[in-house]
C-alpha positions in Angstrom: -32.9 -10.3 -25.2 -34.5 -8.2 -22.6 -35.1 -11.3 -20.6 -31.7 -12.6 -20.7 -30.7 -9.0 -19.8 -32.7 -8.8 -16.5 -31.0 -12.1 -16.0 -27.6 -11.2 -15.2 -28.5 -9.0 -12.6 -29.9 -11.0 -10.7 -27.6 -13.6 -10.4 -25.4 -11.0 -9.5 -27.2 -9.7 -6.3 -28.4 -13.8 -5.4 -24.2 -14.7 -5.7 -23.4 -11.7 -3.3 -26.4 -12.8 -1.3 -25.0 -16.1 -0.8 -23.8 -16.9 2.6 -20.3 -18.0 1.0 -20.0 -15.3 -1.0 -20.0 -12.7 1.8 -17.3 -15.0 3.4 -15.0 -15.2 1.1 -15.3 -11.5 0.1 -14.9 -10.2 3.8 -11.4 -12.6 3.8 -10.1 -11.1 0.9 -10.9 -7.7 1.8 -9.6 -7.7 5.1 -6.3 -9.6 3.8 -6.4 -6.6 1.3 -7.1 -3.9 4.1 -4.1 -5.4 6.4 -1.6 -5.3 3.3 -2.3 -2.0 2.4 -1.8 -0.7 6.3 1.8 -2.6 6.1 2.6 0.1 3.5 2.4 2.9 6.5 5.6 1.6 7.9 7.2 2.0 4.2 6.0 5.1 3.3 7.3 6.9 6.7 10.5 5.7 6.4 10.8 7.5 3.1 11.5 11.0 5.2 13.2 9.5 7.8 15.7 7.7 5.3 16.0 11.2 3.8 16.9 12.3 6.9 19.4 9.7 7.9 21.0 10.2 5.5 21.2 14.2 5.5 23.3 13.4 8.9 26.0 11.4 7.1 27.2 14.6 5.8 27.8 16.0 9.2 31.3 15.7 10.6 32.1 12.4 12.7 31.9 13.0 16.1 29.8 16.4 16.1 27.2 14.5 18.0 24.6 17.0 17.2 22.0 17.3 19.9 19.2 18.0 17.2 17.6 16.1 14.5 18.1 17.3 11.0 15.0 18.1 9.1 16.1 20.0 5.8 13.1 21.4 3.1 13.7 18.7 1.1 13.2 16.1 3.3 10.5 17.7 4.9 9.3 18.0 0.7 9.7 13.8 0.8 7.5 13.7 3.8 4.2 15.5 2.6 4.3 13.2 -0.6 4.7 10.0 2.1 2.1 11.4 3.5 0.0 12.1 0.0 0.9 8.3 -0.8 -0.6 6.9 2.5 -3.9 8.7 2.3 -3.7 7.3 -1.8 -3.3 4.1 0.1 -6.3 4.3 2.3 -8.6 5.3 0.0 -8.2 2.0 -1.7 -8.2 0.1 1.7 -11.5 1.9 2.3 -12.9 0.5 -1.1 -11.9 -3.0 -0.2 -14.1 -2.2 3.2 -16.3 -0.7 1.4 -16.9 -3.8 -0.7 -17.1 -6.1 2.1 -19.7 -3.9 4.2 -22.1 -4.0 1.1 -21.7 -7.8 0.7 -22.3 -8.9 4.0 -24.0 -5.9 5.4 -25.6 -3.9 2.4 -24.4 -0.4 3.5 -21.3 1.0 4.2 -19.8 4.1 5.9 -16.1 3.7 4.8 -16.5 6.6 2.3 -17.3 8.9 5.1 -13.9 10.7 4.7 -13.1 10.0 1.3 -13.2 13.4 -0.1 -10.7 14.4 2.4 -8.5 11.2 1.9 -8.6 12.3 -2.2 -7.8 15.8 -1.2 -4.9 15.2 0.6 -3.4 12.7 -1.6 -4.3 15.2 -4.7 -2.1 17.6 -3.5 0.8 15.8 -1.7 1.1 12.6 -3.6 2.2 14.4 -7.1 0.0 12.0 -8.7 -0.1 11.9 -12.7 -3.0 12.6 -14.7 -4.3 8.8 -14.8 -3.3 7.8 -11.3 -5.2 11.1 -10.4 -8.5 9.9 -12.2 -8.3 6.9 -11.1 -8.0 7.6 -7.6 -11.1 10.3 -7.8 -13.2 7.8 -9.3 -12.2 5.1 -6.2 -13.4 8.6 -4.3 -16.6 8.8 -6.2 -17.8 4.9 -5.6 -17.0 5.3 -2.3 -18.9 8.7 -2.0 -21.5 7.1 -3.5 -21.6 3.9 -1.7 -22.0 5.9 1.8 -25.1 7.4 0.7 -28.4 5.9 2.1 -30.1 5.6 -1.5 -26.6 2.8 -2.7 -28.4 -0.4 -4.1 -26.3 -3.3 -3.7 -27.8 -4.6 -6.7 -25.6 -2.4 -8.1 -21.9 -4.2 -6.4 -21.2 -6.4 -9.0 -21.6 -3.8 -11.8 -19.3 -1.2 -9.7 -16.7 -3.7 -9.1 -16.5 -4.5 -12.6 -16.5 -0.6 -13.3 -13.8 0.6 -10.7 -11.7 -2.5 -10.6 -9.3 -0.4 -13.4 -8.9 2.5 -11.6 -8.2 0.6 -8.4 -5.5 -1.3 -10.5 -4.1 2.1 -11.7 -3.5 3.5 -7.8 -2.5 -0.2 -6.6 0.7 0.2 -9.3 1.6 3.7 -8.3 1.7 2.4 -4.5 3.7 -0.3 -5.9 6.1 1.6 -7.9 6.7 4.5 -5.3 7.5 1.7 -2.9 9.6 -0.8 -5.6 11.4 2.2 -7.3 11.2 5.3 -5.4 12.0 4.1 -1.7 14.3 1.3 -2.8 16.4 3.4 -4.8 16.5 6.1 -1.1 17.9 3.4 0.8 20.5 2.6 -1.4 21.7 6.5 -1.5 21.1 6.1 2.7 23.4 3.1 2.7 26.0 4.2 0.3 26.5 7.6 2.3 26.5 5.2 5.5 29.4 3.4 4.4 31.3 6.7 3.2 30.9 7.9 6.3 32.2 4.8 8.3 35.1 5.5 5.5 35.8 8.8 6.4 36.2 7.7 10.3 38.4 5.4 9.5 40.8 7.4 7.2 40.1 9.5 10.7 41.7 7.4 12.8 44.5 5.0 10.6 45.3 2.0 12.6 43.3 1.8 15.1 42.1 -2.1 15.6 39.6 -1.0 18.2 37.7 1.5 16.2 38.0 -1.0 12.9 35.9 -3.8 14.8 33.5 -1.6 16.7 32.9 0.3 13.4 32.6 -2.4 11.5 30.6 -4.2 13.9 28.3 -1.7 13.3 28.3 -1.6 9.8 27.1 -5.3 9.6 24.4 -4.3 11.7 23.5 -1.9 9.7 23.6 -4.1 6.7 21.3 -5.9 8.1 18.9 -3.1 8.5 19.2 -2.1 5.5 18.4 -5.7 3.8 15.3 -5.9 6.2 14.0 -2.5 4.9 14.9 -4.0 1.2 13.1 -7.2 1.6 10.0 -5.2 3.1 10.1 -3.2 0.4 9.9 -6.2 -2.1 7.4 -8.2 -0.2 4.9 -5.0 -0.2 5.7 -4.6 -4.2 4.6 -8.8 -4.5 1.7 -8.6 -1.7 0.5 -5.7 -4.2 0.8 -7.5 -7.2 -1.0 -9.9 -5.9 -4.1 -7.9 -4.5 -4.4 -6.7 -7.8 -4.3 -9.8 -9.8 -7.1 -10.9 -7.4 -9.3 -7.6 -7.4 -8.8 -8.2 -11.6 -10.3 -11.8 -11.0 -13.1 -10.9 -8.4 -14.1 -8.0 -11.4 -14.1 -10.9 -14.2 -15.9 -13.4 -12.6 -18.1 -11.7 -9.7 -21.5 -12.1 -12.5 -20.7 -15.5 -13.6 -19.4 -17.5 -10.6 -21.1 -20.0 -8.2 -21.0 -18.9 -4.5 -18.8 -21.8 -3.9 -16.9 -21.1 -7.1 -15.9 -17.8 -5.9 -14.6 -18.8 -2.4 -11.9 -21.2 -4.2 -10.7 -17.9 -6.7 -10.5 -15.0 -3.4 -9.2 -17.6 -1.3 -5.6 -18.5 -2.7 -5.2 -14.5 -3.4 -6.3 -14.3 0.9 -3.9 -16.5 2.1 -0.8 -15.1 0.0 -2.0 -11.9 1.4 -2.1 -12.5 4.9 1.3 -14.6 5.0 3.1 -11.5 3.2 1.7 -9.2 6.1 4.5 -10.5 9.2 7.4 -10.3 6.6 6.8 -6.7 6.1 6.4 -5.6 9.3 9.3 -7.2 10.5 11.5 -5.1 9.4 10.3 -1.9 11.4 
């Protein structure tokens, strides 16, 4: 049994060792860095959403000369903010995981106490997103050191790859739910206001089609954000689906064998990266 033991190990270090195994851990990882930078985009347009649509209440036509930033607003920005260092704390593990495969250290841990600190007190985390997220802190902590084995890859990926699911669905959620259900209050005081111009000015065929010319675009911008919004909440999905396969199989698959599971997850990733920046 103690043979068999020592076995498993080993295999472990000689797959990561592998030149394909590197490979194909350095594509998935990067798809998984640039994915998790898309949410940037997302996660600042929660305040400014806010604050569009704090402006609908001012009277048409005030054309105020300075931008509205109310407490509450300003309240939605520090958790965006708390949500985007969440975010790159896991984009630093997925660094993280491809500097010790290919290059057996890493520094991308270097900041990661601050990055927990920050989304500790901004995000407004729960008690298991919160302990999940300090224990992506503490492999990264760790990893950064100069004493890190990489023997010891494969049993922290298998070890972290739940906590790292547990932040992945809070992104997901505070993008699917939270910032979805903003734009829909933006878009529904948009339209009352475009109401209330109208009601302004009865009759008017010029004002109707400019204003409603507006409106559709608009509309459109509005369906862009929506569709970004979706695409990060699948693109996340997915990253974790594959970070949940690379955990179950990283001691028992071939070199080879492993390419053909990251790769599929890689290329989803990296074709859902353009329609999620295209909205902003």
């Amino acid at each position: 049994m103690r043979v068999a033991s020592a076995v498993v190990p080993v295999l472990a270090l000689a797959l990561l060792a592998a030149c394909k195994a590197p490979d194909s851990i350095a594509k998935f990882c990067s798809a998984a860095v640039a994915t998790l930078k898309t949410g940037d985009a997302l996660f600042d347009d929660m305040k400014a959403s806010c604050i569009r649509e704090t402006q609908t209440f001012q009277p048409p036509g005030t054309f105020p000369v300075w931008e509205a930033d109310p407490t509450a607003c300003g309240n939605v920005g520090k958790q965006a903010e708390g949500l985007s260092a969440a975010s790159q704390l896991v984009s630093k593990y997925f660094t993280a995981l491809n500097d010790l495969a290919s290059f057996r250290t890493s520094t991308a841990g270097d900041d990661a106490k601050d990055l927990l600190t920050k989304a500790s007190a901004q995000a407004r985390l729960a008690a298991g997103p919160q302990k999940a997220l300090s224990s992506v802190a503490g492999f990264l902590t760790r990893a950064a050191t100069a004493g890190y084995q990489r023997k010891r890859l494969a049993d922290d990926i298998v070890g972290v790859h739940e906590d790292v699911r547990i932040v992945l669905d809070g992104l997901g959620e505070a993008v699917g739910v939270v910032y979805l259900q903003q734009l829909q209050d933006e878009e529904r005081k948009t339209a009352d206001r475009y109401k209330e111009f109208l009601l302004q000015h009865p009759g008017n065929g010029d004002a109707i089609l400019l204003l409603d010319s507006r409106w559709q675009a608009d509309r459109t911008g509005f369906a862009a954000k929506r569709k970004a919004a979706m695409s990060y909440v699948a693109a996340i999905g997915t990253l974790a689906k594959g970070n949940e396969d690379l955990a179950a199989h990283v001691r028992g698959l071939k070199a080879n064998e492993l390419s053909g599971l990251l790769s599929p997850y890689a290329a989803q990733l990296e074709s859902s990266v353009p329609a999620i920046q295209k909205a902003f």
